[in-house]
C-alpha positions as CSV (number, residue, x, y, z in Angstrom):
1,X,26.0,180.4,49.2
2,X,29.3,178.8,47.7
3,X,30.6,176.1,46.7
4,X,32.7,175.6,50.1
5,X,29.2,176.3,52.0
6,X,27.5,174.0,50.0
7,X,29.7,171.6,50.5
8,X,29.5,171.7,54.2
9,X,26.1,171.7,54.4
10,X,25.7,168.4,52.5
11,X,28.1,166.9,54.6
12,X,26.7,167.9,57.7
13,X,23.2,166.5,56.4
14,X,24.7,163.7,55.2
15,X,26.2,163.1,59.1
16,X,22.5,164.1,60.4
17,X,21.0,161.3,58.0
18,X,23.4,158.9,59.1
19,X,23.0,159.8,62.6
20,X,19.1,159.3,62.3
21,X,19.8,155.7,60.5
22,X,22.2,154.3,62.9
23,X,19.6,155.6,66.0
24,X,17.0,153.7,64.1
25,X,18.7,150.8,63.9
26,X,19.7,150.9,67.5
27,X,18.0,148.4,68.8
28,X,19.1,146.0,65.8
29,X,22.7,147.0,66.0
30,X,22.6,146.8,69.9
31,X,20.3,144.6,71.1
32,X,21.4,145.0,75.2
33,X,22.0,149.2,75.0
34,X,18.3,149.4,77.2
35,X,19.7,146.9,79.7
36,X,23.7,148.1,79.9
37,X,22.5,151.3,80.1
38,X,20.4,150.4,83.1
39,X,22.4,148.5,84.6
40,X,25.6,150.8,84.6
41,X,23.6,154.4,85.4
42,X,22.1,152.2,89.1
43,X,25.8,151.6,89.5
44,X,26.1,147.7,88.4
45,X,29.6,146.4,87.3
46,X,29.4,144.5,84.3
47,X,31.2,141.2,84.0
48,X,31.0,137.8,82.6
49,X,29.9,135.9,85.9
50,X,27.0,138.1,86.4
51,X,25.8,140.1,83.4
52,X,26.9,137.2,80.6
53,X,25.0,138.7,77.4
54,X,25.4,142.2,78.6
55,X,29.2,142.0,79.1
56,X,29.4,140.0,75.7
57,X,27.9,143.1,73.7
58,X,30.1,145.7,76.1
59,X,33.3,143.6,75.2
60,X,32.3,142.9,71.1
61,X,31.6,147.3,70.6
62,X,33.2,149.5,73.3
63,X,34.2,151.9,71.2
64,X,30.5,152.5,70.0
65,X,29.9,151.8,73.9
66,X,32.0,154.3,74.8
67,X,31.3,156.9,72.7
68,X,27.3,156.4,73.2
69,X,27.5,156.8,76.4
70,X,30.2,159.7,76.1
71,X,27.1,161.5,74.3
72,X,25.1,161.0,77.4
73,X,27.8,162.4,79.6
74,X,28.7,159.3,81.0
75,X,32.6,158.0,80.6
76,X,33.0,154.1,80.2
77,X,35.5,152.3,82.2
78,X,37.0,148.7,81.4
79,X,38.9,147.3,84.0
80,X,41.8,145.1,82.8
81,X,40.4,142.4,85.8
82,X,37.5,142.2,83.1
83,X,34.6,144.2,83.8
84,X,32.4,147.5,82.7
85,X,31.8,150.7,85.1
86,X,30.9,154.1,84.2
87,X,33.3,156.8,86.4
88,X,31.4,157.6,89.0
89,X,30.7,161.0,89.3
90,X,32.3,163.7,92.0
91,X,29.5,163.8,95.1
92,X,30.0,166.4,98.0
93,X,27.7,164.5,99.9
94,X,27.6,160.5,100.0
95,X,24.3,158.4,100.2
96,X,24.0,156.2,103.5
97,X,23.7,153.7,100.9
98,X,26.9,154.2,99.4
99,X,28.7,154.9,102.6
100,X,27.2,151.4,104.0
101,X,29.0,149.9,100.5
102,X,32.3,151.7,100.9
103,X,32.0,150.4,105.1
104,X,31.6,146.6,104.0
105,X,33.7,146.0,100.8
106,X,36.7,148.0,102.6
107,X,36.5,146.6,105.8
108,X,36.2,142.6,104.4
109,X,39.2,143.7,102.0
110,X,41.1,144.8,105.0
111,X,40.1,141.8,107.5
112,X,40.8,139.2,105.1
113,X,44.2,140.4,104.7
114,X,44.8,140.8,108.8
115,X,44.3,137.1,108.0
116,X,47.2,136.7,105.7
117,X,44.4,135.7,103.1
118,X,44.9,136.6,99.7
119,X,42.5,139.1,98.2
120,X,43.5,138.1,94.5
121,X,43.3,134.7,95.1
122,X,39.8,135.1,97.4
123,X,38.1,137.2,94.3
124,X,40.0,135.0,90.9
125,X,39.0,131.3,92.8
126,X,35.7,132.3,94.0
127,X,36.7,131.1,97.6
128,X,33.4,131.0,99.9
129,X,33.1,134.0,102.6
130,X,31.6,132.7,105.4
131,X,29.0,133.8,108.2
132,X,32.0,132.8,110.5
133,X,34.1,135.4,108.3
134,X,31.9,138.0,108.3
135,X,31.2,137.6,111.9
136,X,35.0,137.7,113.0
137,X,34.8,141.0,110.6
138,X,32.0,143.1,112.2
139,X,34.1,141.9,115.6
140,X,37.3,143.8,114.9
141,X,35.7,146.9,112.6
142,X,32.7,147.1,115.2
143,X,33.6,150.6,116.0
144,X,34.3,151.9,112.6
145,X,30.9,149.8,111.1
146,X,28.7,151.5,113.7
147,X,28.9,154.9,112.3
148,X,26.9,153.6,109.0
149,X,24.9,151.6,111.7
150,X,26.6,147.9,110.1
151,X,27.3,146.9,113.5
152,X,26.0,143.6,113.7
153,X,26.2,140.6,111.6
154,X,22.5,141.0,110.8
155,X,22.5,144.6,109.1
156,X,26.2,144.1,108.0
157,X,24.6,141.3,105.5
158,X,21.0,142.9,105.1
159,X,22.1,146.1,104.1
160,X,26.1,146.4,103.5
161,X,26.2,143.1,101.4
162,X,23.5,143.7,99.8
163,X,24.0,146.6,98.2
164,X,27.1,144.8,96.7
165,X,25.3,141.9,95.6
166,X,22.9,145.0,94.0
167,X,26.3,145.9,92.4
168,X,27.6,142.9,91.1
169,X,30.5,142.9,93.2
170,X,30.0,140.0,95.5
171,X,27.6,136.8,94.8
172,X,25.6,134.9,97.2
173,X,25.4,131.1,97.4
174,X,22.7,129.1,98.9
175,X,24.0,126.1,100.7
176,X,21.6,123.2,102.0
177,X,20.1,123.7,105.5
178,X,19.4,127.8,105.2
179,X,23.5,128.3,105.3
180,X,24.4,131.4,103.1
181,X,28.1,132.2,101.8
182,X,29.7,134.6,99.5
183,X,32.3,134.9,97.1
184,X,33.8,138.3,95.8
185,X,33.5,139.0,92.2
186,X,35.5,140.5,89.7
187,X,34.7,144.0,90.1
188,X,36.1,143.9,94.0
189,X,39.4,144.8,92.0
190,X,37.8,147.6,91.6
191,X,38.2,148.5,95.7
192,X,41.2,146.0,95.8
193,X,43.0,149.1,93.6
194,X,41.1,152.0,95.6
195,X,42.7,150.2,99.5
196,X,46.4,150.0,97.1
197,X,46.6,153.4,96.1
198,X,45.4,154.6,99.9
199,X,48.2,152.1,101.1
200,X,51.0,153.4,98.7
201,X,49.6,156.9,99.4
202,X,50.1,156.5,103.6
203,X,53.5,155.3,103.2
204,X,54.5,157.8,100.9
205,X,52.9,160.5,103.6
206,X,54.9,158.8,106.8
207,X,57.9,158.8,104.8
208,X,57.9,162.2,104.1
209,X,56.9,163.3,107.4
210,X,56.9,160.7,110.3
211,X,54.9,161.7,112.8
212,X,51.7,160.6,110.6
213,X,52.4,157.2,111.4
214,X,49.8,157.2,113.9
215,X,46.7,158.3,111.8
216,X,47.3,155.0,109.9
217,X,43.8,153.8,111.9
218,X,41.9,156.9,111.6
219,X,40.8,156.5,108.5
220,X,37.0,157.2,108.3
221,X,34.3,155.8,106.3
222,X,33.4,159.3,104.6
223,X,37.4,159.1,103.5
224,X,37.2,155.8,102.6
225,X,33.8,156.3,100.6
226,X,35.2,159.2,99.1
227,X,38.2,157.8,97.6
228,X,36.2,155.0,96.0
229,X,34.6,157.9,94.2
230,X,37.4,159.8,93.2
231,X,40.4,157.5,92.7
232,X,41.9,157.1,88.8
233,X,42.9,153.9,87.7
234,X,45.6,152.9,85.6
């Protein structure tokens, strides 16, 4: 062996023995990796109003974050609203779970704003949602709901809403007298830049070729679903 070998090798057992020191050390050096880890692989955004300590650690060592979780084949996303993702991955076929969260987040976006409501505003003051809100929603997306079966109010907020209360995008407030509200989170940028990009998209398609105008309501929850899971943020 020569001197150039030799050298290599001690190197790369001097990596190895680093390698085993800092995995050792793990739960020392970062104390929430168990829980982040968790958290993010179910499909949780991490942000200060939810996941305090856990967004804390995230914000204090992303790079070791992200290149941890780069080793487990995962890819780290921090949202400049102020929140932790990991890309989700490409899926042929979407979960009814998933399609039920794409059906409610999209369609609330898009109500709110029939209302001349503003979604920043909505998501950065925590304004309370409403049953009255929700119930005007499943009213004027009751067609497009009922292919994920969210067709009522009732299974809109039992299993739509849930799952994003699961997620971390929306929160749920108990008021006195049994009366429930909600307030969107930080990570609804998330599909506040998904409904954007599919908005600039459609009027760059109708300006190139007119007759597409039409198919501006024919969106379908599999496309909608879909582009949550594909789109690239800035």
């Amino acid at each position: 062996m020569d001197i150039h070998d030799e050298q290599e090798e001690q190197s790369l057992g001097e990596r190895i023995a680093g390698a085993k020191l800092f995995a050792s050390r793990l739960q020392e050096l970062l104390p929430q990796f168990q829980a982040i880890l968790g958290l993010l692989e179910s499909g949780v955004f991490i942000s200060s109003s939810a996941n305090v300590k856990e967004f804390k650690e995230l914000s204090r060592f992303k790079d070791a974050y992200t290149s941890l979780l780069s080793m487990m084949g995962h890819e780290l996303i921090a949202h400049p609203a102020g929140f932790f993702y990991l890309r989700p991955m490409e899926m042929d076929v979407l979960s009814k779970r998933e399609r039920q969260a794409a059906a409610s987040i999209f369609c609330l976006i898009e109500s709110l704003c029939d209302r001349g409501m503003s979604i920043e505003s909505v998501i950065t003051s925590e304004e309370p949602i409403t049953q009255e809100d929700l119930q005007i929603m499943v009213d004027q997306h009751r067609e497009r709901l009922s292919s994920v079966d969210l067709h009522t109010l009732e299974s809109f907020t039992n299993l739509g809403l849930r799952k994003l209360i699961e997620t971390g995008v929306m929160t749920e407030i108990k008021r006195q007298q049994d009366r429930v509200e909600y307030c969107l989170a930080l990570p609804a940028f998330f599909y506040l830049d998904i409904c954007r990009k599919m908005s600039k998209d459609y009027e760059e398609k109708v300006a190139a070729d007119p007759s597409l105008a039409s198919d501006e309501d024919g969106r379908s929850i599999d496309d909608l679903a879909q582009s949550f899971l594909s789109t690239e943020h800035d």
